[in-house]
C-alpha positions in Angstrom: -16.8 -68.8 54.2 -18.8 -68.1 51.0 -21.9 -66.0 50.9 -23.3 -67.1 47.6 -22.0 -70.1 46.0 -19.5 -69.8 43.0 -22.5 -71.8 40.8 -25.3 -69.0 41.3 -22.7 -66.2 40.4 -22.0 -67.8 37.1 -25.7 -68.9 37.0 -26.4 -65.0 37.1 -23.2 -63.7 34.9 -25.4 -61.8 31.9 -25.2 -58.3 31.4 -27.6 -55.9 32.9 -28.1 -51.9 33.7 -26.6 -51.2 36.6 -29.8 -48.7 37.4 -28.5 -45.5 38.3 -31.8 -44.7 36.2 -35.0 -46.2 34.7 -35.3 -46.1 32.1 -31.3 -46.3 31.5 -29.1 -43.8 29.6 -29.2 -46.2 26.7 -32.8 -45.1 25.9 -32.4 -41.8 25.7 -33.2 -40.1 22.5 -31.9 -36.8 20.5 -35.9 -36.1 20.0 -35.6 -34.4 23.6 -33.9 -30.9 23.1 -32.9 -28.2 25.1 -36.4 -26.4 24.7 -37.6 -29.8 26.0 -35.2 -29.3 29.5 -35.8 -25.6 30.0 -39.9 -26.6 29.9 -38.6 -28.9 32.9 -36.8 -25.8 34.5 -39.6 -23.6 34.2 -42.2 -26.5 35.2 -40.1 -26.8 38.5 -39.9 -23.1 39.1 -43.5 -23.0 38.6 -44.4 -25.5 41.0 -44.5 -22.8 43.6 -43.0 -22.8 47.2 -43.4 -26.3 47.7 -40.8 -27.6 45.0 -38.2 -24.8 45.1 -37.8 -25.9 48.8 -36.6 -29.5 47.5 -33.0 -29.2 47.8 -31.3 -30.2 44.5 -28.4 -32.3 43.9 -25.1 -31.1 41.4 -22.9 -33.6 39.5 -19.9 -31.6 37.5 -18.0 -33.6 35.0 -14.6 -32.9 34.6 -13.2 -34.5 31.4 -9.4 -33.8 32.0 -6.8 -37.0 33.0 -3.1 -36.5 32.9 -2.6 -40.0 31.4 -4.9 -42.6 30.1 -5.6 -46.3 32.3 -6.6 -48.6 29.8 -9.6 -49.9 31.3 -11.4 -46.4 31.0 -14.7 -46.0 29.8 -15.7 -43.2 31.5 -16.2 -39.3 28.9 -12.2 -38.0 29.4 -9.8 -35.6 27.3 -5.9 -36.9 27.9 -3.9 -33.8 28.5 -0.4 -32.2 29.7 -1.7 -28.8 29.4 -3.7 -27.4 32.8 -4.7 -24.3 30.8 -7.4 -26.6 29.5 -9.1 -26.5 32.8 -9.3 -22.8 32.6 -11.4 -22.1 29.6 -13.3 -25.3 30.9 -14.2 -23.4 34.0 -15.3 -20.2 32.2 -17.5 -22.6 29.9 -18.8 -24.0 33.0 -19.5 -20.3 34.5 -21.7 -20.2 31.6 -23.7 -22.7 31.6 -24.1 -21.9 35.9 -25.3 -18.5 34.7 -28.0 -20.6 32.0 -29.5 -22.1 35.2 -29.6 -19.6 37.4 -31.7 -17.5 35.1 -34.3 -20.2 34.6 -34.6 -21.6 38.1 -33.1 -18.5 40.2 -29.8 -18.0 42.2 -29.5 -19.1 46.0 -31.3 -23.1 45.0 -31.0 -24.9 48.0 -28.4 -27.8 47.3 -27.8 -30.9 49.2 -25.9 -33.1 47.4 -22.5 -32.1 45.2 -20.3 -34.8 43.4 -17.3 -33.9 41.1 -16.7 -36.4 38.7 -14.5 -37.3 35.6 -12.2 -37.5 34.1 -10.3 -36.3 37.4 -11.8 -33.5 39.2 -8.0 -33.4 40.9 -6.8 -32.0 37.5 -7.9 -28.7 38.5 -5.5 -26.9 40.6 -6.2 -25.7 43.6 -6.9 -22.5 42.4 -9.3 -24.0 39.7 -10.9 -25.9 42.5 -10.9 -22.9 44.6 -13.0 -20.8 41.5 -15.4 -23.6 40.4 -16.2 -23.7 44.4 -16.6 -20.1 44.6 -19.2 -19.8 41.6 -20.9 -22.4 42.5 -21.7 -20.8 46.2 -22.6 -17.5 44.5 -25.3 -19.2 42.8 -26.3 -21.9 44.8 -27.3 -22.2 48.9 -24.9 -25.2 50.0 -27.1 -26.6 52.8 -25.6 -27.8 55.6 -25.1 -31.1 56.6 -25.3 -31.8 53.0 -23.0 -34.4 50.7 -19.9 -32.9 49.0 -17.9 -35.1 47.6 -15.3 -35.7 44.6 -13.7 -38.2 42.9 -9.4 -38.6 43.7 -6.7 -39.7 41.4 -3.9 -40.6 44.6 -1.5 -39.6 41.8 -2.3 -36.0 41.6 -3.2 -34.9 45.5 -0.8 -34.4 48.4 -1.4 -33.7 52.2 -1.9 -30.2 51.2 -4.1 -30.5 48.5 -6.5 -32.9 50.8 -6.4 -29.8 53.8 -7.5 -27.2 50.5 -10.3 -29.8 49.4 -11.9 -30.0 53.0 -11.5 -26.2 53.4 -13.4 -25.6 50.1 -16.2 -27.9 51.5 -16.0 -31.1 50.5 -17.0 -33.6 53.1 -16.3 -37.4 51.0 -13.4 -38.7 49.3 -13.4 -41.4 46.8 -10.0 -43.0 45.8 -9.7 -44.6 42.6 -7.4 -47.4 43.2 -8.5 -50.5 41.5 -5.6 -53.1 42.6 -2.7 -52.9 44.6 -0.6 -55.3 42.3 2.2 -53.5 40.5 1.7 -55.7 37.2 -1.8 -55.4 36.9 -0.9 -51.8 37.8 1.2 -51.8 35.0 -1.1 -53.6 32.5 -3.6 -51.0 32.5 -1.1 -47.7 32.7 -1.9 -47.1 36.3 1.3 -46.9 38.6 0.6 -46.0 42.0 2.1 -47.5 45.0 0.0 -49.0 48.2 2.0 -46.6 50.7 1.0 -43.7 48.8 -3.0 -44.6 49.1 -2.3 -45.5 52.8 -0.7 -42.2 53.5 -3.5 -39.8 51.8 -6.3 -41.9 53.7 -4.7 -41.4 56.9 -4.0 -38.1 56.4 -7.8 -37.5 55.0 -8.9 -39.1 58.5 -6.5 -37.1 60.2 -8.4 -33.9 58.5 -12.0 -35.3 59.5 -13.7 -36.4 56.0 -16.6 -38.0 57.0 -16.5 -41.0 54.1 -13.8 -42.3 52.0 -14.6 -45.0 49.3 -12.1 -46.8 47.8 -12.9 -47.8 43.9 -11.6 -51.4 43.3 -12.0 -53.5 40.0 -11.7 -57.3 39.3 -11.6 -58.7 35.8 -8.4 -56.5 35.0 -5.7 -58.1 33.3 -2.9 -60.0 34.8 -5.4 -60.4 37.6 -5.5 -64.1 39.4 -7.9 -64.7 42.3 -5.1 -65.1 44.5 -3.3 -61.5 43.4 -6.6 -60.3 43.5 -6.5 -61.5 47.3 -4.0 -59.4 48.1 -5.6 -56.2 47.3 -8.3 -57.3 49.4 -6.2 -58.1 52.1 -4.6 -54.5 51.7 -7.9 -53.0 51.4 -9.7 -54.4 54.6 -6.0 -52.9 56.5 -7.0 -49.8 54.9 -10.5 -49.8 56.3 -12.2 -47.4 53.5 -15.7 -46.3 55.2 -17.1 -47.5 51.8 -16.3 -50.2 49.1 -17.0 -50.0 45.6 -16.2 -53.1 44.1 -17.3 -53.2 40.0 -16.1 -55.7 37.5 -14.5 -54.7 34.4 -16.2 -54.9 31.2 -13.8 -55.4 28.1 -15.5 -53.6 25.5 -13.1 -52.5 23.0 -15.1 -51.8 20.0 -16.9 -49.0 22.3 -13.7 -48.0 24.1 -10.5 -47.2 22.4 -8.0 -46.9 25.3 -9.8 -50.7 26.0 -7.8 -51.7 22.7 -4.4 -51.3 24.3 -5.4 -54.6 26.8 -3.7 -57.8 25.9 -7.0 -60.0 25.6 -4.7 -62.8 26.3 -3.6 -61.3 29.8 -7.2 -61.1 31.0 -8.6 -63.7 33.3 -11.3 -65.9 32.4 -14.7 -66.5 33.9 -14.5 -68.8 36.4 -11.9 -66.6 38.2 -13.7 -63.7 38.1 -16.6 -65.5 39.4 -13.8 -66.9 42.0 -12.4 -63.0 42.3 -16.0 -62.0 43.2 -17.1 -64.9 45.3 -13.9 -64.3 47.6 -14.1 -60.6 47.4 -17.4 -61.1 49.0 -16.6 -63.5 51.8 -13.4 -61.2 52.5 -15.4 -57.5 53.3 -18.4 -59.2 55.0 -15.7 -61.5 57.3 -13.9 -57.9 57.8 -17.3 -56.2 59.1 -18.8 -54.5 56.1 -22.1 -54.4 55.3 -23.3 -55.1 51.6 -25.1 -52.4 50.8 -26.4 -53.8 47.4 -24.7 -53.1 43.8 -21.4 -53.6 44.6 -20.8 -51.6 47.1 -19.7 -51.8 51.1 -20.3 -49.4 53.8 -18.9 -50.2 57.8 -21.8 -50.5 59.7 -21.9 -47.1 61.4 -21.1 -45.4 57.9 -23.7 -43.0 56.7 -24.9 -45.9 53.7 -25.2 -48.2 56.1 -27.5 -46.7 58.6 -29.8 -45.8 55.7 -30.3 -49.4 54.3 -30.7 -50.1 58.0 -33.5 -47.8 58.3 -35.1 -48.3 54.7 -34.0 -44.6 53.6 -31.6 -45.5 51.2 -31.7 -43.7 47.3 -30.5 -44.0 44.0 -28.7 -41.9 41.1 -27.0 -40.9 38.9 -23.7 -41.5 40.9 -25.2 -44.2 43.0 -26.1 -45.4 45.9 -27.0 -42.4 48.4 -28.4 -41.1 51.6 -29.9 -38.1 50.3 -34.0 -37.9 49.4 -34.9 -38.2 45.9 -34.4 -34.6 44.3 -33.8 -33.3 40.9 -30.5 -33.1 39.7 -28.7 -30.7 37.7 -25.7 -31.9 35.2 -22.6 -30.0 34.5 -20.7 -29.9 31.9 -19.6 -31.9 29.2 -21.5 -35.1 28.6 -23.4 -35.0 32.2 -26.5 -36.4 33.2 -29.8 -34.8 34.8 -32.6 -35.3 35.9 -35.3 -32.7 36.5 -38.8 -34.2 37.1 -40.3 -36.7 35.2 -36.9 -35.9 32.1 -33.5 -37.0 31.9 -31.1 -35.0 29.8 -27.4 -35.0 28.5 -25.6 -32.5 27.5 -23.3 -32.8 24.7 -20.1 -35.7 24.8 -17.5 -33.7 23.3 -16.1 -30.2 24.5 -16.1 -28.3 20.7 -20.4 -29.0 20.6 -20.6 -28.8 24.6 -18.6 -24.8 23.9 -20.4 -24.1 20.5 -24.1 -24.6 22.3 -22.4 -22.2 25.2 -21.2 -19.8 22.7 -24.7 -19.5 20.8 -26.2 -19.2 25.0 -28.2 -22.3 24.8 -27.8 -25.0 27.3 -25.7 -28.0 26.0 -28.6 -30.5 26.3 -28.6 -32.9 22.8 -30.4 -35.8 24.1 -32.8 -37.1 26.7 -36.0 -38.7 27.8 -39.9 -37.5 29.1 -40.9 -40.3 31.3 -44.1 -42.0 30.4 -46.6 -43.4 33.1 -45.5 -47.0 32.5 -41.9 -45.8 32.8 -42.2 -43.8 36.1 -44.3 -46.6 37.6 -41.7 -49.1 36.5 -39.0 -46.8 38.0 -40.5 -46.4 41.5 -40.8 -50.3 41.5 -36.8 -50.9 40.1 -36.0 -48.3 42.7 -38.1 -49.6 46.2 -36.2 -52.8 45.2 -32.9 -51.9 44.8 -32.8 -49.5 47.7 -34.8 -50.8 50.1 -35.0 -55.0 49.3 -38.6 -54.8 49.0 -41.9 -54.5 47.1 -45.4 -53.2 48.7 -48.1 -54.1 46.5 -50.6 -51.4 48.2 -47.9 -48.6 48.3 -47.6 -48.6 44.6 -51.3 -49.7 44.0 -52.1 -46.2 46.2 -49.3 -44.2 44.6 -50.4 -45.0 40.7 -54.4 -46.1 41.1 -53.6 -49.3 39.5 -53.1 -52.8 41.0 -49.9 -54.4 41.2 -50.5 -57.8 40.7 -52.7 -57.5 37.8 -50.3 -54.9 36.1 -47.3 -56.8 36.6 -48.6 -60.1 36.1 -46.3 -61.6 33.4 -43.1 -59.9 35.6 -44.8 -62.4 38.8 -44.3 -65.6 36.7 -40.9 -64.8 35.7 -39.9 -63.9 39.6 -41.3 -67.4 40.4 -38.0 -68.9 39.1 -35.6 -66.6 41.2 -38.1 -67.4 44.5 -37.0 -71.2 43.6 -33.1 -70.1 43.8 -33.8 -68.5 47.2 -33.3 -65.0 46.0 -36.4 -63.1 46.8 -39.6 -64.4 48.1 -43.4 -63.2 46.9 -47.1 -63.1 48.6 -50.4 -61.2 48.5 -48.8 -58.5 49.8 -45.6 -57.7 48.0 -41.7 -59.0 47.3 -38.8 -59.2 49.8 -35.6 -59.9 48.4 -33.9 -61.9 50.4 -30.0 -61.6 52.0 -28.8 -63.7 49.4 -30.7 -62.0 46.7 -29.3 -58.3 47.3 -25.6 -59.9 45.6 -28.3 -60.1 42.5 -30.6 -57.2 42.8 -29.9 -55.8 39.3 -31.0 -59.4 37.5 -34.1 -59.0 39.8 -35.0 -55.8 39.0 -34.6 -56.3 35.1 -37.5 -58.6 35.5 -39.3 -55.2 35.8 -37.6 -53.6 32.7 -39.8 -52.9 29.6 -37.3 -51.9 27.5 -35.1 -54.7 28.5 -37.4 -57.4 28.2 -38.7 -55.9 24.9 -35.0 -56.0 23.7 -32.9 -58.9 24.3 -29.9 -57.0 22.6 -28.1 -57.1 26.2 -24.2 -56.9 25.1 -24.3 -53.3 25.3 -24.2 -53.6 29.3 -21.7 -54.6 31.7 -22.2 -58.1 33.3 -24.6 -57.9 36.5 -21.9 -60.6 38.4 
């Protein structure tokens, strides 16, 4: 079967945000400096009892890869030499110790992601150290989210045991495609049986979620190799899907320029690649959880779209309430109250602003009104399919329909496509419409709508 048609996928190929933040990274601006993100600190601190018992969320960046995939976009360092890691973790220490002295030490912390880069570059030792500090300065609450990102090629048996002794509760494997020659085309050789193994051995240990990363758009991809993978996925049984197309940027991403352009497929199969990709995890029991991603239905992200108390950040979809989050390390995102900040991109600024003992932040953003009243729109629709005109109207004192009035004639077309449907009382986007939630909440973007300069983004399809 086919869930949406192959003709509204195309219809909606255009790039888009993908809305892990309103407004998005993009708009950030060097103009927002660290004094900027220490007022935030200090304005959190000062909000008394009531916000230092909001449990905060971490993400840690770490940069390091042992070899490069081509498709890569992500803030890495290529490197043979593990030493790296080590001053990386003292830096790291330092800007822990930055935080604790402006927000206090024992910050109750639900939510913990390790990303890169590969976080599985550390040793286990490393692992073991950056674990450590971090519980000497922060309360891990329990029953809380720990997860980190895997490279298959750098974990064994053992390494999984020491990563669920040290805490961590979620795996995500980046796999990508099965194929050996697409494998091959983007400088990422790792066989099926040794994914296969470490999942089973991670369920054997008792993780309570494992993703699985998967890409289409790669090159030497075909719908019908690409079929395969799915096939192999859906035997694997992931708890979660994460299913993104690849964008071929090469002007913004070196290791991009090492693709054969003439290797990759064109659009009509990766509208096919997404259309079957689709019909295959739905037909295999998944539930689309919205923005490319799949949860089984008695996974943790499913049961919170079930019950309308599903979030959004920085690293995605998630079960956890909206709470500030603190970046780590080199290039990482926050967001404390109504700011977003980033801290430097490459390690020599990220260590000289640790050196001088000021926090690494060079850019961000101080929300306006319009912007956080946007966001909690963008936000209600992407997490929970649907749009209440009073709770907004009670939440900001102004009224909906009136203040969104030009964003109402432009939703009239996607009502006409069956993708969302409107009344007195607010939006609902329909089951069709969640396979297009970001195009539907760009209706709602300012910025975007202001700036029709869209190639910068990946496509929404």
């Amino acid at each position: 079967m086919n869930v949406v048609s192959p003709e509204l996928l195309r219809r909606f190929d255009v790039p888009g945000p993908r809305y892990t933040s309103y407004p998005t990274a993009d708009r950030f601006v060097e103009a927002y400096t660290e004094a900027d993100y220490r007022q935030a600190l200090d304005q959190r601190r000062g909000g008394g009892a009531a916000a230092l018992a909001l449990p905060l969320s971490l993400y840690i960046h770490i940069p390091f890869c042992e070899s490069l995939c081509y498709y890569c976009a992500c803030n890495k360092i290529i490197t043979k030499h593990p030493e790296r890691a080590d001053e990386y973790l003292r830096y790291l220490g330092r800007e822990v110790d930055l935080h604790v002295q402006q927000i206090g030490t024992g910050q109750a912390v639900s939510q913990l992601h390790l990303g890169g880069g590969s976080p599985t570059f550390l040793t286990d030792d490393g692992l073991s150290e950056l674990m450590a500090m971090l519980r000497r300065n922060f309360s891990l609450a329990p029953g809380g989210e720990y997860s980190i990102e895997v490279d298959p090629r750098t974990v064994t048996r053992d390494r999984l045991s020491h990563l669920a002794r040290l805490g961590f509760n979620r795996l995500s494997f980046g796999v990508q495609d099965f194929d050996p020659a697409v494998q091959k085309a983007v400088h990422r050789i790792q066989p099926a049986e040794q994914v296969f193994e470490l999942v089973a051995e991670a369920r054997r240990i008792g993780f309570e979620s494992i993703n699985v990363d998967l890409i289409y758009g790669l090159p030497r991809q075909t719908p019908e190799s690409f079929d395969r993978t799915l096939a192999q996925v859906n035997e694997l049984r992931p708890d979660r899907i994460a299913l993104y197309a690849y964008a071929h940027l090469p002007e913004r991403f070196k290791p991009q320029r090492r693709i054969v352009p003439a290797e990759l497929p064109g659009g009509p199969a990766k509208v096919s690649m997404l259309s079957r990709s689709l019909s295959a995890f739905i037909e295999a029991g998944y539930v689309y959880v919205g923005m490319d991603h799949f949860a089984l239905p008695n996974d943790a992200l499913a049961v919170a779209k079930r019950q309308g108390r599903l979030h959004r950040n920085f690293q995605g979809y998630s079960t956890q309430p909206d709470c500030d989050l603190i970046g780590l390390g080199v290039s990482a995102i926050g967001r404390v109250g109504s700011t977003y900040s980033q801290n430097a991109k490459t390690l020599e600024d990220y260590y000289d602003y640790l050196n001088q003992g000021r926090l690494p932040v060079v850019r961000g953003l101080a929300l306006s009104r319009d912007d956080l009243v946007r966001r909690a729109v963008i936000m209600a629709l992407m997490c929970q399919g649907r749009l209440v005109f009073e709770s907004i109207d009670l939440a900001w004192l102004i009224d909906s329909r009136s203040y969104f009035s030009a964003e109402m004639n432009l939703l009239q077309d996607l009502a006409k496509e069956g993708l969302l449907t409107m009344d007195d009382s607010g939006i609902e986007v329909t089951p069709n419409g969640w396979f297009f939630i970001r195009g539907i909440a760009m209706v709602f973007d300012r910025y975007l709508q202001a700036d029709r300069n869209r190639a910068r983004f990946s496509r929404i399809i």
